[in-house]
N, C-alpha and C positions, 0 to 999 in steps of 0.2 A: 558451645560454639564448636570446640573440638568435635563433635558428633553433628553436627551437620556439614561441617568440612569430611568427613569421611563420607557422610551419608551421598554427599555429589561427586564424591571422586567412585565409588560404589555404580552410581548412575551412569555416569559416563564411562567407567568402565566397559557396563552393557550395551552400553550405546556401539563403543569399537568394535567387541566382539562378533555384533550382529542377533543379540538376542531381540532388541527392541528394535524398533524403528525409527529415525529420526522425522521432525517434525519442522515446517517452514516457520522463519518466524512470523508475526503477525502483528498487527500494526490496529492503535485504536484508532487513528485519522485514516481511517480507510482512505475515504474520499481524496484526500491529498495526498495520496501514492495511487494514480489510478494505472498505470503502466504495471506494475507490480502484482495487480490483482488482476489484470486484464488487458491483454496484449491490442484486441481491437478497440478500447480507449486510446489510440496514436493518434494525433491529427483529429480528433473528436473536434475542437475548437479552433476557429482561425488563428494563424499566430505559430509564437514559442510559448514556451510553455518551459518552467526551468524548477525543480523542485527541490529539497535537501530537506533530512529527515536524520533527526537524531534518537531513537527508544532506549530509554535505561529501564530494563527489567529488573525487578526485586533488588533494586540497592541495597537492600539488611544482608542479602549472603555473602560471604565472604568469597566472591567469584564477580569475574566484568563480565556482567550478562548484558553486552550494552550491540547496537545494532544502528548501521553507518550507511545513510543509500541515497545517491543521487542519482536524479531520474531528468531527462528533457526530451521533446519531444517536439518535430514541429507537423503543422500542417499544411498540405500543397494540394491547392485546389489544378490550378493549373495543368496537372497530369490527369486524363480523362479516367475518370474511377479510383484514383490513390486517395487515400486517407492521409500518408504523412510517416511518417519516421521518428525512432526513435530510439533512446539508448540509458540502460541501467545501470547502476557500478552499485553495488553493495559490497558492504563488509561488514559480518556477524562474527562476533566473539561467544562463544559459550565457553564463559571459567576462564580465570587469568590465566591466558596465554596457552592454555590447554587445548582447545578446539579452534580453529577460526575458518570461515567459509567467505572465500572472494569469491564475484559472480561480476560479470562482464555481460549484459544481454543486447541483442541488440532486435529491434521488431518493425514488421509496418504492417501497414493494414488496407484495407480494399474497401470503398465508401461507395453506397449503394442508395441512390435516392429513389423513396418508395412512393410519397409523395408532397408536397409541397410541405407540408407541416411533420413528414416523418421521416429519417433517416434511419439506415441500419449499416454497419463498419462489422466488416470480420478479418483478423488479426493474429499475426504469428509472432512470436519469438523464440529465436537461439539465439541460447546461450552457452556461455564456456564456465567450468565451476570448479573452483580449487579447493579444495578442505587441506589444512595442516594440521597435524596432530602431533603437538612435544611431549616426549616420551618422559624426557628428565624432568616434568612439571607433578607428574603423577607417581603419587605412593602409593603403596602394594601392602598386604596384610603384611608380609614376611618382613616389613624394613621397620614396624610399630611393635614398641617397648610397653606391656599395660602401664609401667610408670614413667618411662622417659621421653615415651613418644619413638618418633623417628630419628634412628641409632642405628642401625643395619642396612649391609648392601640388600640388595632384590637379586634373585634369581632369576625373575624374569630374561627374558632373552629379545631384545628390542628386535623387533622388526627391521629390514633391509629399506625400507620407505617410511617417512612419513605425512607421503602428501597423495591426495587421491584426485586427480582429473578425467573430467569428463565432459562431451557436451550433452544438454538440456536444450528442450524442445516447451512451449507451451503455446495454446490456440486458446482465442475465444471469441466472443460477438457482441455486440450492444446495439442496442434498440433506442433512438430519442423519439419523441414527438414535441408537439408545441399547443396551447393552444391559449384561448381570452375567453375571457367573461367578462358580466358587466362588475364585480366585485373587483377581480384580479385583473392588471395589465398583461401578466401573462403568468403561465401554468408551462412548467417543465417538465419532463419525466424520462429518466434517463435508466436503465435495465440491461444488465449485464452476466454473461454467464463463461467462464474458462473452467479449461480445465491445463495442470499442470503436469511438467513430467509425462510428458506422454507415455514414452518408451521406459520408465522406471528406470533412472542408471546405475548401477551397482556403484555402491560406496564402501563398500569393508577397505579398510588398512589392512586385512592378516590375510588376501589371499579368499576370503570365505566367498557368498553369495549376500550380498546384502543391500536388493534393489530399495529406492527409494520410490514411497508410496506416491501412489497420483493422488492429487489433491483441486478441488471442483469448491471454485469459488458463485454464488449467486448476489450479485448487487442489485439496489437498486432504491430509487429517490425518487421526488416529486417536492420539484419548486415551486412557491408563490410567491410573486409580485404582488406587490402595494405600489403602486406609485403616488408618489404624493406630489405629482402637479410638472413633473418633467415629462416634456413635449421632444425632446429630441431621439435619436433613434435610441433603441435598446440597449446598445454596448455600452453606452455612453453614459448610462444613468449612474451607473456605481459608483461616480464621486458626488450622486445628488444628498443632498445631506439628507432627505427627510425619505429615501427610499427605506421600506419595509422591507425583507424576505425571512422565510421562513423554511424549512426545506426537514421534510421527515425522511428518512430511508434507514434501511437495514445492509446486514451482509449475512451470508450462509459461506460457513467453512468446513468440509468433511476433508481429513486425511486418515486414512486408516482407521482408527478406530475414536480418533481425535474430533469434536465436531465441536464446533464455536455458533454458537444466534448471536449476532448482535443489533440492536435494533435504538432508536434515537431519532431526536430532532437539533439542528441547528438555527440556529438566528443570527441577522444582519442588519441592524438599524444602526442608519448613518455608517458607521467608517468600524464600526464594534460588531465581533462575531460572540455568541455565546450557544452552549448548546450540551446535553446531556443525554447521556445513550447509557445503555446497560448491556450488558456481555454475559454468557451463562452457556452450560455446558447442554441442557434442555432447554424443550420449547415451552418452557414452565416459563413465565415472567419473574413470578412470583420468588424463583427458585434461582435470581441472580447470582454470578459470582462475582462482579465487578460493577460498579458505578463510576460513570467515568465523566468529568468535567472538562470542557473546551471553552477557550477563552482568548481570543485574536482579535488582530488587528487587519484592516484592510488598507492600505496607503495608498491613493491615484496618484501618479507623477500627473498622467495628464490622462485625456481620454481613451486614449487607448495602451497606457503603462502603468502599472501598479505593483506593490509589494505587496502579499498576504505572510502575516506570521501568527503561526497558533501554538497555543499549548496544552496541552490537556493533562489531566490529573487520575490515574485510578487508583480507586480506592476499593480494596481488596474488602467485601464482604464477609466472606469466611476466615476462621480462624487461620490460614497461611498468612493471614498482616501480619501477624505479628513476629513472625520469622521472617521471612522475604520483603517488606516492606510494600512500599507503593511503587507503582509503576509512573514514570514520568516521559512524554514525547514532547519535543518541541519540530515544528515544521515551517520549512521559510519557501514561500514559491516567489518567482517572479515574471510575471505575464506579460507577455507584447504584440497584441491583439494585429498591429500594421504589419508584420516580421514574413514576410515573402523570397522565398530562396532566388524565383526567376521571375514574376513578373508582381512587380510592387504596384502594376495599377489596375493589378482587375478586383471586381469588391463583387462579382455576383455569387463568389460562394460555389462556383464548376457543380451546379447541381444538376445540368441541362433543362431545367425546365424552365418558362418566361417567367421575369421578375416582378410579374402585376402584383405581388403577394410580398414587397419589399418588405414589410416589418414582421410576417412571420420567416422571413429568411433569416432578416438580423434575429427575433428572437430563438430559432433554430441553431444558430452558428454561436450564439454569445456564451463566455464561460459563466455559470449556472450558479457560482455560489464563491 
């Protein structure tokens, strides 16, 4: 134990000095932080939009690698071309009380109807971003006794700061279409590409140069509908008990030298989400590093109100289980499909086009999963 509590204080070390590069965290419920991954996901869907996310990383180390992020977002048809607005608050812990990064974002985005059945949204966010760094949490070779441990002052000479601010930039776009078949009531597909950090901000505590890496997210999914015998408009069907969906998608994550595939399907019969994805560091399937398990809940208050809670499970592949443990996220959104800032009665969706195509508008605007 003793020797992987140095082995992270060793880490982080490099981390301050600027030899390595720091890394964003990353989330297995992609899909349920979409603001996070992608700034022109704001206003994607009519309504609010209210999310909280909680990831505990490798519970086994003896460090709170634990990760804090509430995200909402609404959409405003009513403004000619706007998508909608939005705001992020995370707070990541890396190591008891050693590192921690607040982030405050705030984005909106520009909605572009291509045509009747296809929308495309492109999206900015600033943000503002706090890193703290406690000096007095971290031990130094010179303060370790080989038998008594930590017994000795440090020489080190603490730094004049221990906090680095700066603001953050990130852009990106998404693509939806819609469409039906005689199988499916309807067919989703939602595709999304950001990039983050534009401007790389320097992050050293000691004065160095130590920009953070741009980081180029790629999403993307594709819904099926089953309906099983509901006739009323699209938004609506989610409390029908006997609805089917199914919905496969991936994510692509490159930071520096860091690159994550991960790839999955999700399910939703009746009111129960289930669903399993795999995560790996190639485009090897074969050559996973994480298997990961989801498992939610969908609640309607009414037709257009609902609670989603999920949780998912990873289960570490390679021998790092067994030091670091499994990763555990739980995620709670809550949706209000009616939630109109300035006019609560227009329901066309500000697409400008005629609404002869009423149910591929509804299935165009409704949230997907």
């Amino acid at each position: 134990m003793k020797t992987i509590r140095i082995s992270l204080l060793t880490l982080l070390a490099a981390l301050v000095s600027g030899l390595s590069q720091a890394q964003d965290p990353l989330f297995s419920q992609f899909y349920n932080n979409p603001i996070y991954y992608n700034p022109g996901a704001v206003g994607l869907t009519p309504g609010l939009r209210a999310r909280f996310t909680v990831r505990d990383q490798w519970p086994e180390l003896p460090a709170d690698l634990r990760n804090y992020t509430f995200s909402m977002d609404f959409a405003e048809r009513d403004i000619p071309g706007s998508g909608g607005l939005g705001l992020i608050v995370m707070s990541d812990n890396a190591g008891s009380g050693y590192l921690k990064t607040s982030t405050v974002g705030l984005s909106t985005a520009v909605r572009v109807a291509v045509q009747e059945n296809m929308v495309a949204q492109v999206g900015i966010m600033t943000s503002f971003v706090q890193k703290r760094l406690n000096w007095d949490n971290l031990v130094f070779t010179d303060q370790l006794d080989p038998v008594y441990g930590n017994i000795y002052e440090t020489s080190f000479q603490e730094p004049t700061t221990g906090n680095v601010v700066y603001p953050d930039f990130s852009t990106g776009g998404v693509f939806r279409f819609t469409e039906s078949s005689n199988t499916f009531s309807a067919i989703q597909g939602t595709f999304g590409l950001a990039v983050h950090h534009i401007f790389r901000p320097n992050e050293s505590f000691i004065g160095l140069t130590s920009p953070l890496p741009r980081k180029l997210s790629i999403t993307g999914d594709i819904l099926f509908e089953i309906d099983g015998g509901s006739n009323g408009p699209f938004f609506e069907r989610d409390s029908k008990k006997n609805n089917f969906k199914f919905n496969p998608g991936f994510i692509y994550e490159s930071q520096a030298d860091f690159r994550t595939y991960m790839v999955g399907l999700n399910l939703l019969k009746s009111s129960i989400y289930s669903g399993v994805w795999f995560r790996n560091r190639t485009s090897e399937l074969a050559k996973s590093n994480d298997l990961i398990f989801m498992l939610g809940l969908n609640a309607p208050f009414t037709s257009q109100t609902r609670m989603k809670i999920n949780y998912s499970y990873d289960f570490i592949l390679t021998e790092v289980r067994t030091a670091a443990g499994c990763s555990h996220e739980v995620s709670i959104t809550i949706e209000l499909d009616d939630f109109n800032m300035f006019n609560r009665g227009r329901r066309n969706g500000g697409f400008g086009f005629s609404t002869r195509n009423h149910r591929t508008m509804e299935e165009l605007q409704c949230s997907p999963f």
